[in-house]
NULUMMAR-967349 format. One record per residue (C-alpha): residue number from 1; x, y, z. Coordinates in pm, whole numbers. Layout:
N
R   resi        x        y        z
R    NUM        X        Y        Z
...
# end
This chain:
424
R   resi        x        y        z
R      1        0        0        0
R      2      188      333     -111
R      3      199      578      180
R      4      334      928      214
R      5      390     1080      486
R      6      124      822      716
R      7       -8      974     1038
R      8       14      658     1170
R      9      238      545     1460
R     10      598      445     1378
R     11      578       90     1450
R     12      838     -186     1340
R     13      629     -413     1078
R     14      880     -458      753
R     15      820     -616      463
R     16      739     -978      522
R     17      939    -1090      241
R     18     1222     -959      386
R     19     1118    -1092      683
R     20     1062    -1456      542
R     21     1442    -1424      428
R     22     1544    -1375      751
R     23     1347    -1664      896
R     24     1478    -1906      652
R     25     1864    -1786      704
R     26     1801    -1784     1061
R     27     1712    -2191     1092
R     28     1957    -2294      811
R     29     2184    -2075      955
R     30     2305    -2001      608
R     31     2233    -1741      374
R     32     2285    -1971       56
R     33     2092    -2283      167
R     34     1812    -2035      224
R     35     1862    -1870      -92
R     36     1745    -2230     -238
R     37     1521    -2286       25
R     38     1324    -1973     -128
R     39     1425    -2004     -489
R     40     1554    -1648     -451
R     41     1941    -1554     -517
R     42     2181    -1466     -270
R     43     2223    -1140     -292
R     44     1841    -1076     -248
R     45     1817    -1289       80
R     46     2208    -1086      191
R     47     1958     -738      113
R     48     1643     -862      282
R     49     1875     -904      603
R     50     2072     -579      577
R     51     1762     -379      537
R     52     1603     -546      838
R     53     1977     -460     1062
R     54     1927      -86      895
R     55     1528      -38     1038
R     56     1686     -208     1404
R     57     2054      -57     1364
R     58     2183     -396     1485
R     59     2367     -708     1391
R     60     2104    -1008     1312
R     61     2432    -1222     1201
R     62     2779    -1323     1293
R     63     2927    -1421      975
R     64     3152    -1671      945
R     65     3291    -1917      664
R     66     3101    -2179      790
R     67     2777    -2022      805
R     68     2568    -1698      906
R     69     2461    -1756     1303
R     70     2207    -1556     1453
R     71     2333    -1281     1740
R     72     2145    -1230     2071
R     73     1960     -986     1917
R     74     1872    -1172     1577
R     75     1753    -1456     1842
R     76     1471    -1203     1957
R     77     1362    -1133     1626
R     78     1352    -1470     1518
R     79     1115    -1588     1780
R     80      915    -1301     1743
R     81      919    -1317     1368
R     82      813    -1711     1439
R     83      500    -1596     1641
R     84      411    -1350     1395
R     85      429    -1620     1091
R     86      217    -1843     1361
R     87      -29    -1594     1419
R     88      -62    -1537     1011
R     89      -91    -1915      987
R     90     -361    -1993     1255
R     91     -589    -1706     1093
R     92     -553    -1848      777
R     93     -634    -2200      892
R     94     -951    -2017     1095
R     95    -1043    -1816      778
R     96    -1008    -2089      504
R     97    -1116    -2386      726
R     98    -1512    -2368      512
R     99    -1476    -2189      241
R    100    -1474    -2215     -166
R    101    -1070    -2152      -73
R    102    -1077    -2481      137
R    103     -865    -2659     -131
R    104     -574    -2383     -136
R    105     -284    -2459       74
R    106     -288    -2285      322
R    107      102    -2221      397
R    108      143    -2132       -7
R    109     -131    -1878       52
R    110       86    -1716      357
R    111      378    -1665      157
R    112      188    -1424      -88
R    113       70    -1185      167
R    114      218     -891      181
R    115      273     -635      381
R    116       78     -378      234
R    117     -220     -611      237
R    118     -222     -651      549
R    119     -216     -295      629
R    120     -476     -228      378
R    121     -704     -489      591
R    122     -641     -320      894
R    123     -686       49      782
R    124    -1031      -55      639
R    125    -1115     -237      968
R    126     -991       56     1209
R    127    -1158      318      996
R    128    -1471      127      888
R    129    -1441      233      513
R    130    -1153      272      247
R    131    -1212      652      208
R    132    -1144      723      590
R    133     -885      466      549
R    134     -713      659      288
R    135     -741      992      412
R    136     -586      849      785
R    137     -317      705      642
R    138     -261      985      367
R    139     -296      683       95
R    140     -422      678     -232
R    141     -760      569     -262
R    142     -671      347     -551
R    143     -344      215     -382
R    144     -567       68      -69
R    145     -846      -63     -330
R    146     -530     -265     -480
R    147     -380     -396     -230
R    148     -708     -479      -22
R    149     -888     -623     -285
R    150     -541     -853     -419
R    151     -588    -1037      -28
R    152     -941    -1123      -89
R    153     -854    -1239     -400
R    154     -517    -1426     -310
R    155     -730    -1573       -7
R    156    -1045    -1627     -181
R    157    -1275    -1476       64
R    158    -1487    -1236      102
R    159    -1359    -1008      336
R    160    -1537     -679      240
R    161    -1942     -561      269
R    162    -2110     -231      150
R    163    -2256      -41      448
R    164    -2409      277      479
R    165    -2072      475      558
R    166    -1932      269      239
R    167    -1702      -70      199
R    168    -1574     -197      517
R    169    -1491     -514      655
R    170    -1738     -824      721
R    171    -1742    -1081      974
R    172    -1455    -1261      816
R    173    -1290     -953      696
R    174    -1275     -809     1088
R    175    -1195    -1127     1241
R    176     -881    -1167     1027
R    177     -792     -816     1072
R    178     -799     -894     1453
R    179     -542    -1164     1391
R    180     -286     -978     1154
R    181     -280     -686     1416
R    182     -166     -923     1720
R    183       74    -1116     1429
R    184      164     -669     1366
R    185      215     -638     1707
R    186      502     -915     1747
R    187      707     -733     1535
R    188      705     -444     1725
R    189      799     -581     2075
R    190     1047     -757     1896
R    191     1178     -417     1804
R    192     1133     -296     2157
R    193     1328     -572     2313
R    194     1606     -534     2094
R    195     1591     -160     2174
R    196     1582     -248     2519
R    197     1914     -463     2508
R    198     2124     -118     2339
R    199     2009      110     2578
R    200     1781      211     2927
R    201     1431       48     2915
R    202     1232      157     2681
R    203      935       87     2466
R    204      554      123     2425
R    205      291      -20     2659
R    206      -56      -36     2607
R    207     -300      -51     2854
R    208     -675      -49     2946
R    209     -827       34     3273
R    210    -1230      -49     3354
R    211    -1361      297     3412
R    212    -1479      175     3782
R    213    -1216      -28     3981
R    214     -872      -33     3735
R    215     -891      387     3621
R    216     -770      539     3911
R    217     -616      227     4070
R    218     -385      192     3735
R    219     -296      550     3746
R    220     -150      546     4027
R    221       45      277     3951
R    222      149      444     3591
R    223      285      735     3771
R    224      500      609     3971
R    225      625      334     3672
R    226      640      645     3430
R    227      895      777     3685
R    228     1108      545     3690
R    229     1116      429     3381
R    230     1099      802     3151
R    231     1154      643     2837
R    232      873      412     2795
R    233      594      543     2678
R    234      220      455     2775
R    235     -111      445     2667
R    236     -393      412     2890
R    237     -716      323     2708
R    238    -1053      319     2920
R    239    -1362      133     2847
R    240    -1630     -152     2963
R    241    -1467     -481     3026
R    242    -1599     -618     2744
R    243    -1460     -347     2527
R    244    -1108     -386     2680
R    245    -1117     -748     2660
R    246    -1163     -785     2275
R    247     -922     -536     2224
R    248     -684     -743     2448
R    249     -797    -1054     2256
R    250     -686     -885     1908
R    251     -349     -771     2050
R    252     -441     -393     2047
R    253     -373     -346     2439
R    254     -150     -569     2624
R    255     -326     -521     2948
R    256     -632     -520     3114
R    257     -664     -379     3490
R    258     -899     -386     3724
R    259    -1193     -600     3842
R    260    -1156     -943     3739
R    261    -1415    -1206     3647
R    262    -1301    -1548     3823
R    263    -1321    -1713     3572
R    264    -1258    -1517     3260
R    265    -1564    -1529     2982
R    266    -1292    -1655     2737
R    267    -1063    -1927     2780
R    268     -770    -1747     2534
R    269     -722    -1520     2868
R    270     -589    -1539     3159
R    271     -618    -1363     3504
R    272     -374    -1254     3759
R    273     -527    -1112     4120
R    274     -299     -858     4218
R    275     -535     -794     4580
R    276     -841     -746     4709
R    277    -1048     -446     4797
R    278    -1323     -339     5051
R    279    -1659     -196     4868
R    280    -1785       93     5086
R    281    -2110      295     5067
R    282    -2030      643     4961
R    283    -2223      975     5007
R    284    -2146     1318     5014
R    285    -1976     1466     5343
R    286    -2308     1652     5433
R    287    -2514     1316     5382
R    288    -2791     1334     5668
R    289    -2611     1010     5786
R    290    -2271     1060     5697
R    291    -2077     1034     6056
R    292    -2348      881     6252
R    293    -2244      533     6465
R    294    -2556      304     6381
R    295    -2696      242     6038
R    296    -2999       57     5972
R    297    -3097     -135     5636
R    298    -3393       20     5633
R    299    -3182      401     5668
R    300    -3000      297     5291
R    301    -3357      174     5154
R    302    -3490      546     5185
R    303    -3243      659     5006
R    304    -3142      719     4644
R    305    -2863      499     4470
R    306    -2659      479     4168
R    307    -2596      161     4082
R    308    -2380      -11     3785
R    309    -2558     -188     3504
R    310    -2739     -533     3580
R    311    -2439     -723     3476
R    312    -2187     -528     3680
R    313    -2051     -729     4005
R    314    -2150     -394     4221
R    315    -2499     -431     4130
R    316    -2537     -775     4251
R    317    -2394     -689     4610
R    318    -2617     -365     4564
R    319    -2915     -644     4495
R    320    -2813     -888     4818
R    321    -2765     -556     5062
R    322    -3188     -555     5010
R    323    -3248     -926     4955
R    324    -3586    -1005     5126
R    325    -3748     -618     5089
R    326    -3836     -359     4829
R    327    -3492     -215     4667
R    328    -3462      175     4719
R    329    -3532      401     4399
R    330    -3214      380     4139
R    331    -3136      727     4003
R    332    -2909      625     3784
R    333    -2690      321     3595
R    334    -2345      410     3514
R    335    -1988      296     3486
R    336    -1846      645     3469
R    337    -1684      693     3822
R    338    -1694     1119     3733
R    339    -2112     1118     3708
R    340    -2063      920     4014
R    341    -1867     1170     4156
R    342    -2104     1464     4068
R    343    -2429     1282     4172
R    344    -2360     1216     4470
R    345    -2158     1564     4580
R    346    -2467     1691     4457
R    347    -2747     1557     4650
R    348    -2819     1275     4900
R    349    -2776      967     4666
R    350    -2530      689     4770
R    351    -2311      451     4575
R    352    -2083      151     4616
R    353    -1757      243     4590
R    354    -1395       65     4627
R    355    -1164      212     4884
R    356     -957      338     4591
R    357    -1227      476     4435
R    358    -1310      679     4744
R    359     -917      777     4748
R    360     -941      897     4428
R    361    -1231     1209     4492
R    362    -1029     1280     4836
R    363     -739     1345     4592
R    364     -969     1563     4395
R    365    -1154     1772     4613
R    366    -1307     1542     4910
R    367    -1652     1607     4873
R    368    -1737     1257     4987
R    369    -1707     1012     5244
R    370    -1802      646     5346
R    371    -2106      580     5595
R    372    -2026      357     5903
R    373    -2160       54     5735
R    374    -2002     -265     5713
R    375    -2070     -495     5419
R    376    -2120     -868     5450
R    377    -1968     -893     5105
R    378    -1692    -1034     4961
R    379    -1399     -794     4865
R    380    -1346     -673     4488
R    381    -1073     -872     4378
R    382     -820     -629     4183
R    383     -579     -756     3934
R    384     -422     -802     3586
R    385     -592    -1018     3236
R    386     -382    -1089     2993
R    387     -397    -1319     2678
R    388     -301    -1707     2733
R    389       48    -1798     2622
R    390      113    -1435     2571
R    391      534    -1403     2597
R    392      585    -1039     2730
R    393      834     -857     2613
R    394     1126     -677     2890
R    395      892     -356     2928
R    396      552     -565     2942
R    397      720     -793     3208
R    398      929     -536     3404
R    399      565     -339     3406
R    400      323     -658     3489
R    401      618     -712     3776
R    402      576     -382     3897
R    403      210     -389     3932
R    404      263     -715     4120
R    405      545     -593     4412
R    406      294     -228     4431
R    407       27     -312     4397
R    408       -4     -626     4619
R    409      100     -436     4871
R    410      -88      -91     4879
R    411     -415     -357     4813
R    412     -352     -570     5095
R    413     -336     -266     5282
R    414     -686     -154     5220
R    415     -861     -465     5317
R    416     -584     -563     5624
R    417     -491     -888     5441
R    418     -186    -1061     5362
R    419     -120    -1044     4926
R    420     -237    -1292     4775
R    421      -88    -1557     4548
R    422      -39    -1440     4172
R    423     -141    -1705     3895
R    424      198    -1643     3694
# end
């Protein structure tokens, strides 16, 4: 796909025939058995490999008369590189498994793919039609129609619908595109963990927070990580859970933080409990029974709550505080912590809230406080989901490590436990 000057984010994702050189020279160690391997000459496998050292200014070979060996750092691009051409494979096999292409082979398909396919998919997908594609990655309209339309041919799937806003990606079409960005994404920590080994840490990390328990919770965290580490740069994505979790599923965050499911909807992730907080009931600091020593169910039941949405865990300890009697009147259902905030500084409503939760509006202002109530409920178990057999590169593990010694520890606080046992 022919780009000029794209707006989009430097990442590491050469040319996969390039790429495929590499691999090849990399298990043969040799540049002219791969050279046959491929049915390519030498010199074009020697250029694939010197382009690839230029874009990671380092040595991917020690060569030597007996062969071409890989370096430390052309060992972390070749098992990231092997991951990637995994990832490519598996999504193929998914995509072709029941289709008119069923007969193609599968691995000769692979090879064809190109790079600028792939980005092509992936612009469509992100921007939901080729002319927004175009324009966001300052591409020719025609370019993208090319190099889109040569996949679904080379595949021979349909990966493309009309809709309203124009051609975008189907089912098929989205689902692949999901794939190719977490097979994108290898690439780039490989890059990062090379980068990594030159110099201080550095890198990219990608995040997402629940906008209830895991937003403020993971802020904290960041800034003190962020301090420490000045060079790596994060970005902290909030949404529902089940946003966050397909985007950790497709490989576009490499995090998700906060409230965890036990178990997981999915079985491709897994979770991590980092600690356990106590839920308390929150009202403003002029609440008619903010400060007094006895509180009777039937004082919360007069009252007005905001609750989370019926799937939420919050609303089902909400549901058990009334079990057996009328539930008070529900002003609102919300995930957004900040109309939280504002409802209940603004009149006498009340609201389950974690103790970090509560820490965060003292931070901002402390217009609220937490009634002398005690909940017979279990604590919200805090922590980190990631994908199953996910290999972290040195910034993903030095962070997830970092949320583990922290975060155990300022958690266990809050509920007077002992940390508990990770899952790593």
């Amino acid at each position: 796909m022919a780009k000029k000057n794209s707006r989009k984010p430097n990442v590491f994702f050469p040319s996969l025939t390039q790429l495929r050189a590499f691999s090849e020279a990399a298990r043969l160690d040799s540049i002219s058995r791969a050279s046959q391997e491929l049915r390519r000459s030498q010199s074009a496998i020697t250029q694939a490999i010197q382009s690839l050292e230029a874009q990671l200014g380092v040595a991917l070979f020690a060569r030597t008369s007996t062969g071409s060996y890989l370096t430390d750092m052309g060992r972390i691009l070749q098992k990231r590189a092997d991951s990637c051409f995994a990832k490519i494979d598996s999504a193929l096999q998914e995509l072709l498994q029941d289709g008119s292409s069923a007969q193609k082979s599968r691995s000769s398909v692979g090879r064809r793919i190109t790079r600028s396919q792939v980005l092509a998919l992936i612009a469509v997908d992100e921007h939901r039609s080729f002319a927004r594609a175009a324009h966001s990655y300052e591409a020719s309209l025609s370019a993208l129609h090319r190099s889109a339309r040569s996949l679904e041919q080379q595949i021979g799937r349909k990966l493309f619908k009309n809709s309203a806003q124009g051609v975008t990606t189907n089912e098929a079409g989205a689902k692949f595109s999901n794939h190719m960005l977490s097979a994108m994404r290898e690439l780039e920590w490989a890059k990062e963990e090379i980068r990594t080994g030159k110099t201080a840490l550095s890198g990219r990390l990608l995040v997402g927070a629940l906008m209830m328990a895991g937003s403020h919770y993971t802020a904290v965290e960041l800034s003190q990580f962020t301090r420490q580490y000045p060079d790596v740069r994060t970005s902290l994505i909030n949404g529902t859970y089940d946003y966050l979790l397909t985007k950790l599923r497709n490989g576009s965050i490499d995090f998700l933080v906060g409230l965890l499911k036990n178990p997981p909807p999915t079985d491709d992730v897994v979770e991590e409990s980092l600690g356990n907080e106590a839920y308390v009931i929150a009202v403003r600091r002029r609440h008619p029974l903010a400060g007094r020593k006895k509180i009777a169910v039937s004082d919360l039941r007069s009252s007005e709550w905001i609750v989370g949405h019926s799937a939420a865990a919050r609303r089902g300890i909400f549901e058990d505080l009334f079990r057996g009697g009328l539930l008070p009147r529900v002003t609102l259902e919300t995930h957004s912590l900040a109309a939280i905030f504002l409802l209940l500084a603004d009149g006498n409503r009340m609201a389950l809230l974690t103790r970090s939760e509560l820490a965060l509006d003292q931070r901002l202002g402390n217009h609220l406080t937490a009634l002398n109530y005690v909940l017979n409920e279990p604590f919200a178990a805090i922590g980190v989901t990631v994908r199953k057999n996910w290999e972290p590169n040195q910034v993903q593990r030095t962070f997830l490590d970092f949320l583990r010694s922290r975060g155990r520890a300022r958690l266990s606080q809050s509920c007077g436990t002992a940390p508990p046992d990770g899952l790593s």
